[in-house]
Backbone as CSV, one residue per row, in Angstrom:
resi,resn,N_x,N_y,N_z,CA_x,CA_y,CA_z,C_x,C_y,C_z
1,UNK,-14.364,53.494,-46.517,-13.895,53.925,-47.812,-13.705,55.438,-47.873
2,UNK,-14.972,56.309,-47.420,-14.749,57.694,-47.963,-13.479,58.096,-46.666
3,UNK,-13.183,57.602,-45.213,-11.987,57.921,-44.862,-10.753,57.796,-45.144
4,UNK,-10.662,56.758,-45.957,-9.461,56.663,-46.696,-9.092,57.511,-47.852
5,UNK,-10.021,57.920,-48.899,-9.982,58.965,-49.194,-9.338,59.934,-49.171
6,UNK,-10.182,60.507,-47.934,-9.559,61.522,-46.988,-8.190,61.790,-46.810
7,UNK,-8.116,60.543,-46.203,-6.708,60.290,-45.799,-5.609,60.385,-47.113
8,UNK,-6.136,59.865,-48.023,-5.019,60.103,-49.222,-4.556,61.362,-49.635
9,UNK,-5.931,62.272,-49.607,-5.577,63.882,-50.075,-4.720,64.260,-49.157
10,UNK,-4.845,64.398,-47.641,-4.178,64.396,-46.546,-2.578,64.071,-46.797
11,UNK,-2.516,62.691,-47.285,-1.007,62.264,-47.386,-0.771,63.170,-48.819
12,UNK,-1.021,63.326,-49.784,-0.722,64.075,-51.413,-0.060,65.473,-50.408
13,UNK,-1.048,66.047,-49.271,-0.474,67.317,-48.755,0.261,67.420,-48.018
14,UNK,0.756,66.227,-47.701,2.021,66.117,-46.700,3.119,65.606,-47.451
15,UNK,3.225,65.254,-48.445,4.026,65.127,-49.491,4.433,66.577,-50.353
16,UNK,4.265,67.137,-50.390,4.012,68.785,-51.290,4.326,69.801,-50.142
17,UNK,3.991,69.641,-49.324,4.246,70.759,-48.426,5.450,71.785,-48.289
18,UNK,6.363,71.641,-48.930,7.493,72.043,-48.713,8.215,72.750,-50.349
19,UNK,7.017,72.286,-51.409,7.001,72.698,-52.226,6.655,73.901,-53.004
20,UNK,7.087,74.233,-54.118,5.960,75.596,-54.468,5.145,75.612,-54.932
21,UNK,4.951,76.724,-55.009,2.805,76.815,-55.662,2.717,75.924,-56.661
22,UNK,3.478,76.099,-57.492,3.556,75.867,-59.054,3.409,74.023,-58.449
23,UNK,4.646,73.934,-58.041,4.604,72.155,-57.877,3.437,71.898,-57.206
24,UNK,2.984,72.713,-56.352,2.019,71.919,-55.173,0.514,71.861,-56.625
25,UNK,0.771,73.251,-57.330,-0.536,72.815,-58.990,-0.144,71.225,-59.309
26,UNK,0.563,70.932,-59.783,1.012,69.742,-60.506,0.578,68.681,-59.853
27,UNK,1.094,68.419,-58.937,0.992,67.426,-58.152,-0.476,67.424,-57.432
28,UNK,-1.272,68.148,-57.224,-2.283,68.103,-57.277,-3.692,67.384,-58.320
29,UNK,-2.829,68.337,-59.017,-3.812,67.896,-60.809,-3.654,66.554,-60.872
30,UNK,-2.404,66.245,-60.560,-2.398,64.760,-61.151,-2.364,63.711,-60.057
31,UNK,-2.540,64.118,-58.732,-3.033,63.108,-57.567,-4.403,63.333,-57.057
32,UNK,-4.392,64.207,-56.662,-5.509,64.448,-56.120,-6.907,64.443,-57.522
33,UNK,-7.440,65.365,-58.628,-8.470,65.025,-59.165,-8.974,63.469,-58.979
34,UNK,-8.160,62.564,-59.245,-8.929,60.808,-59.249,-9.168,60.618,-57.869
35,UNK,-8.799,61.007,-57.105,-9.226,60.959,-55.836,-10.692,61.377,-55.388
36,UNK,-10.857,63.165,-55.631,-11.380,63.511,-55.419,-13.097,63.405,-56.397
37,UNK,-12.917,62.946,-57.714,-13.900,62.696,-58.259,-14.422,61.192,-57.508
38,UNK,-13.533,60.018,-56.888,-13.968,59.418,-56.284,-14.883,59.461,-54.968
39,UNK,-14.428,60.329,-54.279,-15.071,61.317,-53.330,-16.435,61.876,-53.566
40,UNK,-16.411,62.504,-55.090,-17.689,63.125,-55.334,-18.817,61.967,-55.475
41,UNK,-18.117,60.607,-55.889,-19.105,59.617,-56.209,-19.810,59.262,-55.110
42,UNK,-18.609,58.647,-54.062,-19.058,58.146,-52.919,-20.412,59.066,-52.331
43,UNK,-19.822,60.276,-52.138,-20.763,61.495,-51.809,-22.012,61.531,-52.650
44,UNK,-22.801,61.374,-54.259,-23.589,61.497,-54.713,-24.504,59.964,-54.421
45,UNK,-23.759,58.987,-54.346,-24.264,57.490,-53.800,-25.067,57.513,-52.875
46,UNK,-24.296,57.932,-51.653,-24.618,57.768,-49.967,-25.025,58.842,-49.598
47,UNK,-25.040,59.860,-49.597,-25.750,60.824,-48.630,-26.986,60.649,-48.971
48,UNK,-27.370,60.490,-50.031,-29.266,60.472,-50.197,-29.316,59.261,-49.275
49,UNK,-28.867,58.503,-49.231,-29.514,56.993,-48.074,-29.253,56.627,-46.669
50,UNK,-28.285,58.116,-46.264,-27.977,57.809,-45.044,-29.262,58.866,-44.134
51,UNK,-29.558,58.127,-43.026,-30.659,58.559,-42.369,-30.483,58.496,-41.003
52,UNK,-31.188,59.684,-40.380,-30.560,59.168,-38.419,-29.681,60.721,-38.294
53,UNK,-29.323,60.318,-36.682,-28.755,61.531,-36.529,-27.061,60.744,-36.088
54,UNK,-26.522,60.709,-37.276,-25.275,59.857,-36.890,-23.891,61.166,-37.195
55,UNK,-23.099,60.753,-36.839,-21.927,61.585,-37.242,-21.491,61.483,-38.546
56,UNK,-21.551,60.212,-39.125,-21.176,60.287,-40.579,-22.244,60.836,-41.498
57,UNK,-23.541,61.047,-40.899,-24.683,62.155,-41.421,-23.947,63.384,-41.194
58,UNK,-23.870,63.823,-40.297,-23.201,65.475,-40.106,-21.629,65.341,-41.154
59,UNK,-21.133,64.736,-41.030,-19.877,64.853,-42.107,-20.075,64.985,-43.983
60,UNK,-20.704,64.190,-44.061,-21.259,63.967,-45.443,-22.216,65.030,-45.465
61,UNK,-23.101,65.891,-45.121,-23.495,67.201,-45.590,-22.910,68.441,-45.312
62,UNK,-21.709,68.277,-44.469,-21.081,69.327,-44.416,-19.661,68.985,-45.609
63,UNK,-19.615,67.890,-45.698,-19.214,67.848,-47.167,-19.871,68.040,-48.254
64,UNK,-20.956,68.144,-48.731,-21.880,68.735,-49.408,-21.477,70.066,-49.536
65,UNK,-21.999,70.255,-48.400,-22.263,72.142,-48.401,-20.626,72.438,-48.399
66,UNK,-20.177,71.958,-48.176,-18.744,73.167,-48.618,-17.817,72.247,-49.814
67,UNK,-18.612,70.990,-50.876,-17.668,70.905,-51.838,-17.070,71.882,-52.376
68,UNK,-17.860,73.307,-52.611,-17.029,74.075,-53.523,-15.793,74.988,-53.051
69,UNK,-15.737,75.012,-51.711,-14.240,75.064,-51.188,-13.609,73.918,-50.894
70,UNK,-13.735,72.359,-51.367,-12.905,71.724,-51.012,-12.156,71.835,-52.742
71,UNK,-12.645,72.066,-53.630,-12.259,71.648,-55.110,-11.893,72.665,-55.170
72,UNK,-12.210,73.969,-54.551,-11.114,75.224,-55.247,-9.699,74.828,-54.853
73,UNK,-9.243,73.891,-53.196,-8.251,74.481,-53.174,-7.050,73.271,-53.759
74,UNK,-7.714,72.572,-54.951,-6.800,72.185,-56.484,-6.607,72.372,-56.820
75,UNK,-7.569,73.572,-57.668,-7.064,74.424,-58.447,-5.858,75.369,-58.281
76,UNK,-5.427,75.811,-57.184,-4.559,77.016,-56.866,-3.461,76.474,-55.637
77,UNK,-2.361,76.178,-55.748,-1.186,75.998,-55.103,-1.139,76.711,-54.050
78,UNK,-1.579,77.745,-53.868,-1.280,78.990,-52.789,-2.432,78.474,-51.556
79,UNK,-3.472,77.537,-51.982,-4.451,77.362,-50.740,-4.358,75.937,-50.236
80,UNK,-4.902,75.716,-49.114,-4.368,74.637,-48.265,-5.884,73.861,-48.408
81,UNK,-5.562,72.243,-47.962,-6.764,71.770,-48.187,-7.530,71.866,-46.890
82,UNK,-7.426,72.505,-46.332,-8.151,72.969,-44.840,-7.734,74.227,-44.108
83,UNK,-8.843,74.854,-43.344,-7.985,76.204,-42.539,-7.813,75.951,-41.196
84,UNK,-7.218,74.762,-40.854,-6.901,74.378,-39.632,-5.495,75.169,-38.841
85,UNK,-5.027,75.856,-39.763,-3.839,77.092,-39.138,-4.554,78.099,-38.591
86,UNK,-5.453,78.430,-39.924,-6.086,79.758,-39.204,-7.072,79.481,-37.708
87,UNK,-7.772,78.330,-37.610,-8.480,77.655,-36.301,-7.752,78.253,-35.195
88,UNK,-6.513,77.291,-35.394,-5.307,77.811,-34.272,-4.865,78.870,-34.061
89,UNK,-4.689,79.539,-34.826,-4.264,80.986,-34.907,-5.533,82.107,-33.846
90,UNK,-6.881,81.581,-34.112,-7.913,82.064,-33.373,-7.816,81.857,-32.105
C-alpha cells in the first residue's frame, strides 16, 4: 500500500513536469494533499509496530524524520518532490 502511494505522487510529478510553478501549485493541491494525508496515516498506524532491522523499518523512519521536507515541496511549485538531480549532479 504505502508503495503505491509513492508511486502516485511520483506519477502527479511526471504529469506536471513540463508545467509552471503556478500549475505544478494547482495540481498539486488538488492531487497530491489526499494522497499524501493518506501517507501520513499509513505512517502514524505502522511505524509504531514495525520491529526488526528490516528495510521497510529504515524507510518508514526516514520518512518520519524528513516528513517536513516531503510536505513543503506542495506547497511551492518551484521544488521537486526529491533531490535526486542534485545526487547526480554530485
Amino acid at each position: 500500500m504505502v508503495l503505491s502511494l509513492i508511486q502516485k505522487l511520483y506519477g502527479v510529478e511526471s504529469r506536471i513536469k513540463d508545467k509552471s510553478t503556478d500549475e505544478k501549485y494547482i495540481a498539486r493541491q488538488e492531487a497530491r494533499q489526499p494522497i499524501i494525508r493518506e501517507l501520513k496515516i499509513w505512517l502514524e498506524q505502522n511505524q509504531p509496530q514495525l520491529v526488526g532491522n528490516s528495510k521497510l523499518i529504515e524507510a518508514a523512519n526516514y520518512l518520519a524524520n524528513q516528513w517536513h521536507k516531503l510536505i513543503r515541496y506542495v506547497d511551492d511549485g518551484r521544488l521537486s518532490i526529491d533531490n535526486n538531480r542534485a545526487e547526480r549532479a554530485v
